[in-house]
C-alpha positions as CSV (number, residue, x, y, z in Angstrom):
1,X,-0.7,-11.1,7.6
2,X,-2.0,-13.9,5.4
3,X,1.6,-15.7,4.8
4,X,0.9,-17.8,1.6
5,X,-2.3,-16.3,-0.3
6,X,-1.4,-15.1,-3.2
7,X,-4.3,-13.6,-6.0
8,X,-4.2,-11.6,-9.2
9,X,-7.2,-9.6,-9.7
10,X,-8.7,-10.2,-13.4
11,X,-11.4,-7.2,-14.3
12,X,-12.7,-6.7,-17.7
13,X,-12.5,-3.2,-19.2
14,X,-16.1,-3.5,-20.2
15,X,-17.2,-3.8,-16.5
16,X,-14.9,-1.6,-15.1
17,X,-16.7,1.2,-17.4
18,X,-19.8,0.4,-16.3
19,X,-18.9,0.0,-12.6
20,X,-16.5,3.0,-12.5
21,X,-18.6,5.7,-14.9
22,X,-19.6,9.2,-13.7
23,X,-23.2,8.3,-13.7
24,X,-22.4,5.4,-11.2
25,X,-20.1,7.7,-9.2
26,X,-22.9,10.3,-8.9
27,X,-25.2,8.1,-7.2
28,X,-22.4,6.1,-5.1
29,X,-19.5,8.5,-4.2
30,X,-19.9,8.8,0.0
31,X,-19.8,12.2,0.8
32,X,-19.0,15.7,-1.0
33,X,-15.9,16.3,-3.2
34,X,-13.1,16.2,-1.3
35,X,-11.8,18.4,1.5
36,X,-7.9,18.5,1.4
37,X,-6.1,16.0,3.6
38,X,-4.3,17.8,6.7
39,X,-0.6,18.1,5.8
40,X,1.0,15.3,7.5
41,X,4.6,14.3,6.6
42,X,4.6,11.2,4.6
43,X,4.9,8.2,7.1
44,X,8.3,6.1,6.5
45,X,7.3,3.2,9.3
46,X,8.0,-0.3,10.5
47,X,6.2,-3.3,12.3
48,X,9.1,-4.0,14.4
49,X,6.6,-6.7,16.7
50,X,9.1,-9.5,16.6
51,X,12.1,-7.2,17.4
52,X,12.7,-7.9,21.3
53,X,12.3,-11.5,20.8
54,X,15.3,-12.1,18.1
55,X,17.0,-9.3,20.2
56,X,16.5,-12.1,23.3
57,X,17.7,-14.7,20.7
58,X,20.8,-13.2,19.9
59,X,20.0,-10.7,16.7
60,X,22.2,-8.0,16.4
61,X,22.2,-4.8,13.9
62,X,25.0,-2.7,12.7
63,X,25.3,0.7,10.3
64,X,28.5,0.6,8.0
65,X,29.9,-2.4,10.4
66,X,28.9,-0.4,13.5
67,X,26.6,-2.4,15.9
68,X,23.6,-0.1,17.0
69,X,20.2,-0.6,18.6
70,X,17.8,-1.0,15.3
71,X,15.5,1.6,16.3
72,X,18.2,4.4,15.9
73,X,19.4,3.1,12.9
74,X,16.2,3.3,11.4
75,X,15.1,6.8,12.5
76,X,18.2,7.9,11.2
77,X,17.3,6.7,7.8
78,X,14.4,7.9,7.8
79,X,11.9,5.8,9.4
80,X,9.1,7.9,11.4
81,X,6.8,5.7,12.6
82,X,6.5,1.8,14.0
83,X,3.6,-0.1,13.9
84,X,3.1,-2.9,17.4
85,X,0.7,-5.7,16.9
86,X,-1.1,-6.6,20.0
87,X,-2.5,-9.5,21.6
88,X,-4.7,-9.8,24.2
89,X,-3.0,-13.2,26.2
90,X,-0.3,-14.9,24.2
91,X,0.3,-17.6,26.4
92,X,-1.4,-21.1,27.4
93,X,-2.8,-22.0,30.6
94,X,0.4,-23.3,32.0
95,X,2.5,-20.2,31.1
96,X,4.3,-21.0,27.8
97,X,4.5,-18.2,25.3
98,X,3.1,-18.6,21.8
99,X,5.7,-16.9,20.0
100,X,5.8,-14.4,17.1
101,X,7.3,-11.4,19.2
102,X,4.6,-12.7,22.2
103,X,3.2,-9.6,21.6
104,X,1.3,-8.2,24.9
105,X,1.2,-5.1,26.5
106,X,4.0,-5.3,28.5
107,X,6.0,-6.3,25.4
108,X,4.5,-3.7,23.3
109,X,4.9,-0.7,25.7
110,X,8.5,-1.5,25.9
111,X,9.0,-1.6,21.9
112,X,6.9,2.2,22.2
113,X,9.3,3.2,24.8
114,X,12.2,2.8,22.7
115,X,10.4,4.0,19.3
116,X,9.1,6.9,21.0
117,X,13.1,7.3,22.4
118,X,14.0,7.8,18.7
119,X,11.5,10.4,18.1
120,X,9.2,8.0,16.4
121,X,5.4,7.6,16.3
122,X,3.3,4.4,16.8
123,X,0.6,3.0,15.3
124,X,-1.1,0.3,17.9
125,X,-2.8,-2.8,15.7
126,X,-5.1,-4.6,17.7
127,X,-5.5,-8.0,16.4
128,X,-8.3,-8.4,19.4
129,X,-7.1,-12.2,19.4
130,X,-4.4,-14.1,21.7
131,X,-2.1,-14.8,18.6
132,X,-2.4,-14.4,14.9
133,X,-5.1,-12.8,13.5
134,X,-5.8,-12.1,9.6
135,X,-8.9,-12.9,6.7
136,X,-8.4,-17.0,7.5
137,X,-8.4,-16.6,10.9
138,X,-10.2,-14.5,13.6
139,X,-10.2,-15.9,16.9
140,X,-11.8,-14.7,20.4
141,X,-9.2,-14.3,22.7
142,X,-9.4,-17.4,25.2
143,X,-11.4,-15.2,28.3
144,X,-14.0,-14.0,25.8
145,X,-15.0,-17.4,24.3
146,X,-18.1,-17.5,26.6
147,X,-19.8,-14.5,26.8
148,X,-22.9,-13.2,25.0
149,X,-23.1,-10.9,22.2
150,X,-23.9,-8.0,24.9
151,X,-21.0,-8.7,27.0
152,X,-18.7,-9.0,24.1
153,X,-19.0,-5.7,22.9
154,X,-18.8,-4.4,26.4
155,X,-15.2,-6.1,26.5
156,X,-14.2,-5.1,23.5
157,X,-15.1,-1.0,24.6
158,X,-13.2,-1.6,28.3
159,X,-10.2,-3.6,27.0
160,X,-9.7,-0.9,24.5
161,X,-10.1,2.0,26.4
162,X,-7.4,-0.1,29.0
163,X,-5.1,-0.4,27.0
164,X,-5.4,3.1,25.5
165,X,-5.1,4.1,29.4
166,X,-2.2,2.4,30.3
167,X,-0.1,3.4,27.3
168,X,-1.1,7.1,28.4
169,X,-0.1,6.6,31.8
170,X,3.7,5.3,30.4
171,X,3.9,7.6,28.4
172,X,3.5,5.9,24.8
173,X,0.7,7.3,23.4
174,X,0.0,6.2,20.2
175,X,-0.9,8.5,17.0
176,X,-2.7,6.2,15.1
177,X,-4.9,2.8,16.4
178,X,-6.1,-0.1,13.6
179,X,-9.2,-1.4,15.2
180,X,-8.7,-5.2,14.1
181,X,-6.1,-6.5,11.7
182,X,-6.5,-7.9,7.8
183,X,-10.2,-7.7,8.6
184,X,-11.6,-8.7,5.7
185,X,-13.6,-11.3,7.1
186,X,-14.4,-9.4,10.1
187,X,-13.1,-10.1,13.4
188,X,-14.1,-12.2,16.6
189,X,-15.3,-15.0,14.9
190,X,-18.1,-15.8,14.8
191,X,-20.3,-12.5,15.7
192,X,-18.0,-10.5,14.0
193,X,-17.7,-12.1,10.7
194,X,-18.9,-11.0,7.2
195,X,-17.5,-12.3,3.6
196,X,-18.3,-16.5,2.3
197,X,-22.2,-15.0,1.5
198,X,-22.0,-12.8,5.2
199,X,-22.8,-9.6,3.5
200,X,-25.1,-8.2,6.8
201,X,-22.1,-5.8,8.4
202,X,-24.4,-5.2,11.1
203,X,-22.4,-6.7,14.3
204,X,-18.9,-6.0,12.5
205,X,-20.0,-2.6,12.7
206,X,-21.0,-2.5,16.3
207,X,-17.6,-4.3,17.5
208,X,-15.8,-2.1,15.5
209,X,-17.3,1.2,16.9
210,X,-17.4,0.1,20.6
211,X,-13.3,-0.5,20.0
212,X,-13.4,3.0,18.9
213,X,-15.6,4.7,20.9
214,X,-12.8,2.7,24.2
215,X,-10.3,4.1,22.3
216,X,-11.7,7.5,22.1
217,X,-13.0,7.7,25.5
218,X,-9.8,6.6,27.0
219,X,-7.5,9.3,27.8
220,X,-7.2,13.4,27.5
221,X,-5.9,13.7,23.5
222,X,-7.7,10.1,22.6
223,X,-10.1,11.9,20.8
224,X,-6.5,12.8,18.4
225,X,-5.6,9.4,17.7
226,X,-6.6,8.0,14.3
227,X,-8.9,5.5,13.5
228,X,-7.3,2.8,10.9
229,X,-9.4,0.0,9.4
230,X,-7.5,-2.3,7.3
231,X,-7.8,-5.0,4.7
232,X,-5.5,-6.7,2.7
233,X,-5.7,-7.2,-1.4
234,X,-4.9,-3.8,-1.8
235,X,-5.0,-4.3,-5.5
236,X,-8.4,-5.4,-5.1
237,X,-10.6,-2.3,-5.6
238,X,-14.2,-4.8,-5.9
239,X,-13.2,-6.1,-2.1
240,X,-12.4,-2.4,-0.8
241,X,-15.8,-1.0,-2.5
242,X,-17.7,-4.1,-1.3
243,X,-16.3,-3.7,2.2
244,X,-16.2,-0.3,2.6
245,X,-19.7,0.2,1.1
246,X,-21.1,-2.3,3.9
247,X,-18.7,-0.6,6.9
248,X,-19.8,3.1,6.0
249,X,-23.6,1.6,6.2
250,X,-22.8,1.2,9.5
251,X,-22.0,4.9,10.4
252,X,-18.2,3.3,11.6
253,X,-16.4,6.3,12.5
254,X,-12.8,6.2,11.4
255,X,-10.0,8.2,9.5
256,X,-8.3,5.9,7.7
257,X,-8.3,3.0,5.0
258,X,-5.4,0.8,5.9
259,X,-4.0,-1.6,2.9
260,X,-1.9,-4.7,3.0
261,X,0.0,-4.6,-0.1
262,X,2.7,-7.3,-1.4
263,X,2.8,-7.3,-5.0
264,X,3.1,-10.9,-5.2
265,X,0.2,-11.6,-3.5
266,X,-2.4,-8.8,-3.5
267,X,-2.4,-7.8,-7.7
268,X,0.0,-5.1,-9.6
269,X,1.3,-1.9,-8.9
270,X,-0.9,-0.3,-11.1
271,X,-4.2,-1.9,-9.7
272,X,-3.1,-0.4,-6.0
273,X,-2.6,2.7,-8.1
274,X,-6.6,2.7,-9.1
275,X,-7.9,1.4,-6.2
276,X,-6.2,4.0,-3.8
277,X,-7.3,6.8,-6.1
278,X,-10.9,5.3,-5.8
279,X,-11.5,4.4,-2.9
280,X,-9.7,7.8,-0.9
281,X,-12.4,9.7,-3.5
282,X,-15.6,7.5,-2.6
283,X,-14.8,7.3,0.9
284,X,-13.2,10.9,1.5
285,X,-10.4,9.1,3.4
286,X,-6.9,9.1,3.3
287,X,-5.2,5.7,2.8
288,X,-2.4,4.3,4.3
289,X,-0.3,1.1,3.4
290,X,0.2,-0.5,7.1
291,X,1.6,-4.0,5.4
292,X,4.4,-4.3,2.7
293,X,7.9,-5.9,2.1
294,X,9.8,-7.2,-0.6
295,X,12.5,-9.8,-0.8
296,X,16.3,-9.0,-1.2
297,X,17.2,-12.2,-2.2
298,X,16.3,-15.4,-2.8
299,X,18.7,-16.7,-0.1
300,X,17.1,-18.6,2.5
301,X,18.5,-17.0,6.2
302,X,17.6,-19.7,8.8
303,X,16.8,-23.0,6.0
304,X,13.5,-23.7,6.6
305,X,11.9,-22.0,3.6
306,X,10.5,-18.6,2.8
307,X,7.2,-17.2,1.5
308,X,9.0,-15.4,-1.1
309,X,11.0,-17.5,-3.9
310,X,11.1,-17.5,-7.6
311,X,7.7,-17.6,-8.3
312,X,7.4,-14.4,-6.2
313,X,9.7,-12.4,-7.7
314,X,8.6,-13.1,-11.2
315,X,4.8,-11.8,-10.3
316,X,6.3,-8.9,-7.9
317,X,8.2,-8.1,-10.9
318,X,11.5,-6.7,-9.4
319,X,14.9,-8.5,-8.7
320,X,15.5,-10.0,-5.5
321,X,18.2,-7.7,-4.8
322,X,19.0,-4.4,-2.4
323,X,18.8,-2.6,-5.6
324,X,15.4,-4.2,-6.6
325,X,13.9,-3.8,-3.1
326,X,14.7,0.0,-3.5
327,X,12.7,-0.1,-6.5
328,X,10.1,-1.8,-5.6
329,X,9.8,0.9,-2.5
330,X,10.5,3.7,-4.4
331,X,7.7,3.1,-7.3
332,X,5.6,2.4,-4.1
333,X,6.1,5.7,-2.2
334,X,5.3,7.3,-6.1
335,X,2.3,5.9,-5.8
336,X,1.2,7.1,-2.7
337,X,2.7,10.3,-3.1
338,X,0.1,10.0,-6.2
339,X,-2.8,9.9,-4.2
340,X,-4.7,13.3,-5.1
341,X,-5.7,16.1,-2.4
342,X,-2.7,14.9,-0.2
343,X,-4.6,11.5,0.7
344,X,-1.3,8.9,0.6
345,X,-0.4,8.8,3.9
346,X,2.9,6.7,3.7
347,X,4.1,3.1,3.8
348,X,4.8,0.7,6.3
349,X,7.1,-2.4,6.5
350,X,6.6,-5.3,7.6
351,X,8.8,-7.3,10.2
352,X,12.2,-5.3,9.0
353,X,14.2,-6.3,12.0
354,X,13.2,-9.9,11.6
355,X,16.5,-11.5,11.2
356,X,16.9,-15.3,10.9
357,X,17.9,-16.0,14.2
358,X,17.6,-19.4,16.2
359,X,14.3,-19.6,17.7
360,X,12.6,-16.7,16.2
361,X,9.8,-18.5,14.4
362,X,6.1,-16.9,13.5
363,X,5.5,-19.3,16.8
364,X,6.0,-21.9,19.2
365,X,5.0,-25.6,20.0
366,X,1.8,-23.8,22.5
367,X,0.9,-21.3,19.5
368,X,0.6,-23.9,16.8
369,X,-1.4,-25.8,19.2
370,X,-3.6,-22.4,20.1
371,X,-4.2,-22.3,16.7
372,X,-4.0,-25.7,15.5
373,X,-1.5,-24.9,12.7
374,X,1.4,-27.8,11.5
375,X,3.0,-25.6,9.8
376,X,6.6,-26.0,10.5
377,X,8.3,-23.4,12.7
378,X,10.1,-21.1,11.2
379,X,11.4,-17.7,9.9
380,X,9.7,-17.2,6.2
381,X,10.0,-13.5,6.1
382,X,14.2,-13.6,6.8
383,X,14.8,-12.5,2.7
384,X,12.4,-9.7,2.9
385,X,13.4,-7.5,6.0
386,X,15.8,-4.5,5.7
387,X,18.9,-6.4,7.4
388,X,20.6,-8.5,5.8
389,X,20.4,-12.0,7.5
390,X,23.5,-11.0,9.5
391,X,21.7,-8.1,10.5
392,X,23.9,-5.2,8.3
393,X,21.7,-2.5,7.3
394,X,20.5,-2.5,3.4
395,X,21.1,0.3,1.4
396,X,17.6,-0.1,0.2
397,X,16.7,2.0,3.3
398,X,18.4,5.2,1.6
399,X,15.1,5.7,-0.3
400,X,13.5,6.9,3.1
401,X,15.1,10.4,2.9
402,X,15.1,11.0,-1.2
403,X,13.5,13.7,-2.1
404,X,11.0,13.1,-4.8
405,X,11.7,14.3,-7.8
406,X,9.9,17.4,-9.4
407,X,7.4,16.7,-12.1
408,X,7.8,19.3,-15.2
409,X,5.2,17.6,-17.0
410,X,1.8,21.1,-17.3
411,X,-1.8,18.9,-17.1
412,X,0.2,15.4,-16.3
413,X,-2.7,14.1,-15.1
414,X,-5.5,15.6,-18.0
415,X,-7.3,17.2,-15.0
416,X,-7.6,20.9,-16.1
417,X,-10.3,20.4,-18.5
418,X,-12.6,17.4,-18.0
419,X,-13.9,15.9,-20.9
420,X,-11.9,17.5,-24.3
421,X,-10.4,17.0,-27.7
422,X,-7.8,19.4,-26.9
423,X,-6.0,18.9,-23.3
424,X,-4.4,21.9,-22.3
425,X,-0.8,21.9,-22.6
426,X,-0.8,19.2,-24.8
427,X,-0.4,19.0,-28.6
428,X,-2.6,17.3,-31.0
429,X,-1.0,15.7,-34.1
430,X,-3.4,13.9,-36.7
431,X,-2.2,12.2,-40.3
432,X,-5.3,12.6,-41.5
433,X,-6.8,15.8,-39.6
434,X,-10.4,14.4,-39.7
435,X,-8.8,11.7,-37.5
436,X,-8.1,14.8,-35.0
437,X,-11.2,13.8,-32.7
438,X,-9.3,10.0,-31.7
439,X,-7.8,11.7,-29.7
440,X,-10.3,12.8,-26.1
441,X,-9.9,13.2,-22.3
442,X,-12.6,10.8,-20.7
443,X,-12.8,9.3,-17.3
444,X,-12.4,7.0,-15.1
445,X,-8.3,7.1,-14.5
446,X,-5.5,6.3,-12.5
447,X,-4.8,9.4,-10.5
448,X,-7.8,11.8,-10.5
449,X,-10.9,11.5,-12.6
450,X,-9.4,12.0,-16.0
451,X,-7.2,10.0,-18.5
452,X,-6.1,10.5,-22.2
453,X,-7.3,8.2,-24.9
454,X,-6.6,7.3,-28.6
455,X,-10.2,5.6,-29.8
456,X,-12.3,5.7,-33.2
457,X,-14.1,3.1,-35.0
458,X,-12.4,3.3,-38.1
459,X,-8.4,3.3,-39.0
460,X,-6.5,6.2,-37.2
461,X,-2.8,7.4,-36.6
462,X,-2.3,9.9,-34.2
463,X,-0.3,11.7,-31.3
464,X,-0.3,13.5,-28.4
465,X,2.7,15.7,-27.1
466,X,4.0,18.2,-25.1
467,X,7.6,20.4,-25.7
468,X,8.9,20.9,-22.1
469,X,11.4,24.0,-22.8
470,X,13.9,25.9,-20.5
471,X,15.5,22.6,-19.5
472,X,19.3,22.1,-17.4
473,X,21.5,20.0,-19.0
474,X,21.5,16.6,-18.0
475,X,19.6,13.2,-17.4
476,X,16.3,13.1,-17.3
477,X,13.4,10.1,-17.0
478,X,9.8,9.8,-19.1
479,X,7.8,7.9,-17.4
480,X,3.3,7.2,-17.8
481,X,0.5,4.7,-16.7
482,X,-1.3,3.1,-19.5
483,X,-3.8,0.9,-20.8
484,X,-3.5,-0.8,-24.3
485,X,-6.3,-2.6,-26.2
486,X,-3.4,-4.2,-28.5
487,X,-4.0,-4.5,-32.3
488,X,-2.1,-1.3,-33.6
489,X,0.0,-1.6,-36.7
490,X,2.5,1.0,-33.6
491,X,1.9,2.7,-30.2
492,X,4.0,3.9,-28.3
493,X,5.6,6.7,-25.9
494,X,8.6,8.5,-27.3
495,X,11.0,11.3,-26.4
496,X,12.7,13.0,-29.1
497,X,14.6,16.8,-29.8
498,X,16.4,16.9,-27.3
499,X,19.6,16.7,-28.7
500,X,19.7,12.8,-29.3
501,X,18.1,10.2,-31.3
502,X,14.9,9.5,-30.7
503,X,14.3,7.6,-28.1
504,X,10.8,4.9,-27.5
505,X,9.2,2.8,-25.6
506,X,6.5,0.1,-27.0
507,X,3.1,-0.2,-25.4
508,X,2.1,-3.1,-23.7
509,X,-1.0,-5.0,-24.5
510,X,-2.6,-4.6,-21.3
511,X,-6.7,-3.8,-20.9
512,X,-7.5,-4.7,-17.9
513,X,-4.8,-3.4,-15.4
514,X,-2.8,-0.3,-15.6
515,X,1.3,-0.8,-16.7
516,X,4.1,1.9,-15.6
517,X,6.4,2.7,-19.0
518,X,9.2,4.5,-18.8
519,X,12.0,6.0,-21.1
520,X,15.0,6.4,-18.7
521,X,18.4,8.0,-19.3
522,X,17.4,10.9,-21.8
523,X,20.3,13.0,-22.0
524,X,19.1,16.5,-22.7
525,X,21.8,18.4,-24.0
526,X,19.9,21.6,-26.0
527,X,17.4,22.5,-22.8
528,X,14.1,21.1,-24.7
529,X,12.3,17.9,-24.7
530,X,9.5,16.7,-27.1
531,X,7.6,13.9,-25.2
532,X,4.0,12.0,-26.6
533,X,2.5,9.0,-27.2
534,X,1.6,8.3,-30.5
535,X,-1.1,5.7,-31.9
536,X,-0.7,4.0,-35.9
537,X,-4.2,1.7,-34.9
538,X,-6.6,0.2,-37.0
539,X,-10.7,0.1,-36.2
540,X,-11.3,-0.1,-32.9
541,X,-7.9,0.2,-31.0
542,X,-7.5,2.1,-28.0
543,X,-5.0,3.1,-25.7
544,X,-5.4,5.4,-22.6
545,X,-2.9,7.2,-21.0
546,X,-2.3,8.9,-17.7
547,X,-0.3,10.1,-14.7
548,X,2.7,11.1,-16.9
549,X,5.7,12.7,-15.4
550,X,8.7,14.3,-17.0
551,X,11.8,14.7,-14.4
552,X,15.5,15.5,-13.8
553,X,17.3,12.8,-12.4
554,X,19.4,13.6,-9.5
């Protein structure tokens, strides 16, 4: 995990309609239309890595004031899966540990142990490293340092079909394997690296699939386990199409697209939205987001500083509270759960457990030497786990076992009819009814390859709506993905005849990155709602609209 990058991605509508069109997709699109995803139950995980080292340092955990081991607190709640980072020797030559969690195999077999105790899965990240590895830094493991190209990928195939071995043997096998972590730059430094004007994939490519084909050859029921390659920027669609345009080159075989994502660092929600629709389409792969967190509060656990503060929270866009955390991870899971043909495999967090505990820093004297880091030792992740700093479960956790909510929205996503003037299920309102044909279905989108839009070159005022009939009585929420030019005289989403005032939400200017609006607390009391978006916009103005939803809130 990068600790302190932090980038907004900036993309101009004109070349994102260029880069994204059909024609383009035609050509460039790996493989056939899509294949539905296996039906896998949506993965609720953890990187719990640090865990037995601030459980050596004195962390302890409680449920409603009851102390319990972490694990079983978690899988209670919900949580399916942990993730184990893994390095190959964490320690100098004289012994010392570098700190972190210490992460080797003895450690990380123990943490499966107890995860798979709980009735949990495991996804094993090899870093392929002796300590922190991520885009800034890659480093050979100490032992491989001198050997030839040849050699190297000979270590990399027998050190990964060991390990995969020995976990068999004790009885942790894991379900999923990422082959290198945050490798965005490649990994072992320097035959493995790409990005900086490195764009020949070749030896990347070979590492990468002699890890794989270790892992694959290790064990009976290797050939099960997944194949994860992950990146970070998951806002970053360019980076993923760049990188998974070069690694595909390649002939890497592997299952899954693995995406850090913290929306303080790695773009907005609704940039993750596009890229995971684009690139599980292009690729044919389902996508998983193995890194994410988000701070509940701005509280500093063990005073030394954290990576998330103010300036955080006001580009994440949610409060620094239990409540805001919940958001932030339940508008995340709706994304996922966005993903079409099944592809959104789930979420993991990262470092939950890691309580601000004396002595549980991201290292030790030996690992900043190892990797000649001053940073100061410390915990900067104590405000963003799913404890609270004196380890009391958050109820931010409770949105593991919600249901979802059910959509009652026909043709949310404008995918019945490709490219029309008339979306099905959907009503057409025009002032003047030569204006009738601003309002088209076009592509690209958000979710799918279809979005509304409200464009002509010349003044217009119209609407699109849908009456959602045979309604319980109760609350209910409105909510779509847009993009707005700017410049109408009005746009806007509304919700209206449903036995209140009408109710609206104004547009945001925003052309370049998709924006969630929402109308929350209708209060449908005569068992019909008229939704829409409706467009008062002089020469010119566009809007496009997409992935709406209508539901009853529980």
């Amino acid at each position: 995990m990068r600790k302190w990058k932090k980038l907004v991605l900036l993309v101009t509508v004109s070349a994102l309609m260029i880069f994204f069109s059909p024609l383009y997709q035609h050509f460039f699109v790996q493989g056939t239309e899509s294949v539905l995803a296996a039906d896998h139950p949506f993965i609720f995980g953890g990187d719990v890595s640090m865990l037995e080292e601030v459980e050596s340092l004195g962390g302890v955990f409680y449920e409603a004031g009851i102390e319990k081991d972490p694990l079983e607190i978690m899988s209670d709640n919900g949580m399916n899966y942990v993730r184990l980072r893994l390095w190959v020797d964490p320690y100098d030559s004289e012994g010392n540990p570098y700190g972190g969690g210490t992460n080797d195999l003895e450690t990380t077999i123990a943490l499966a142990k107890r995860a798979k105790a709980e009735g949990m899965n495991i996804l094993l990240d090899f870093h392929y490293s002796d300590f922190w590895a991520d885009p800034g830094k890659q480093n050979k493991p100490k032992a491989w340092q001198g050997l030839s190209y040849s050699q190297l990928l000979q270590e990399v195939y027998q050190y990964s079909r060991g390990v995969i071995e020995t976990m068999y043997n004790e009885g942790v096998m894991p379900s999923m394997v990422q082959v290198g972590n945050e490798i965005t730059s490649g990994m072992l430094w320097d035959e493995g690296k790409v990005g900086d004007g490195l764009d020949d994939f070749t030896q990347l490519g070979e590492l990468l699939s002699a890890g794989i084909a270790g892992i694959k050859d290790a064990a009976p029921q290797s050939d099960e386990i997944e194949i994860v390659l992950h990146i970070d920027h998951g806002g970053d669609n360019q980076l993923y199409r760049w990188w998974f345009d070069s690694i595909t080159e390649q002939n890497v075989d592997f299952d899954i697209i693995g995406l850090s994502f913290y929306p303080f660092w790695h773009g907005t929600m609704g940039e993750l939205h596009y890229n995971l629709n684009d690139i599980s389409r292009r690729y044919q792969k389902d996508v998983l987001i193995v890194e994410t967190s988000y701070a509940f509060t701005l509280e500093d656990g063990d005073g030394f500083g954290n990576s998330f503060y103010v300036n955080e929270e006001n580009i994440g866009g949610y409060p620094a509270t239990p409540n805001g955390q919940a958001d932030f991870l339940r508008d995340l899971r709706e994304i996922i759960e966005d993903v079409p043909n099944n592809r959104g495999r789930g979420i993991i967090w990262w470092e939950p457990t890691w309580l601000p505990v004396e002595g549980a820093h991201w290292g030790t004297e030996a690992g900043k030497l190892y990797n000649n880091d001053t940073g100061l030792l410390s915990n900067p992740w104590d405000n963003q786990t799913l404890f609270d700093f004196e380890g009391n479960l958050l109820s931010s956790v409770a949105v593991f076992s919600e249901n979802p909510p059910l959509n009652l929205v026909s043709n949310h996503s404008f995918e019945q009819d490709g490219w029309t003037n008339n979306p099905t299920n959907w009503g057409v309102w025009a002032e003047d009814a030569n204006d009738s044909d601003a309002v088209f279905v076009e592509g690209p989108a958000v979710k799918g390859d279809y979005k509304l839009t409200h464009w002509k070159n010349n003044p217009y005022a119209v609407s699109t709506y849908q009456v959602i009939t045979n309604l319980e009585d109760g609350e209910y929420n409105f909510t779509a993905w847009m993009l707005n030019s700017g410049g109408q005289d009005a746009a806007y989403i509304y919700a209206k005849n449903y036995g209140g005032i009408e109710r609206q939400t104004i547009l945001p200017v925003s052309p370049n990155s998709w924006k969630k609006v929402e109308i929350n607390n209708i209060q449908v009391t005569n068992g019909q709602c008229e939704i829409g978006v409706i467009s008062y916009a002089n020469a010119g103005n566009w809007i496009n609209l997409d992935n709406v939803k209508f539901y009853k809130v529980n």
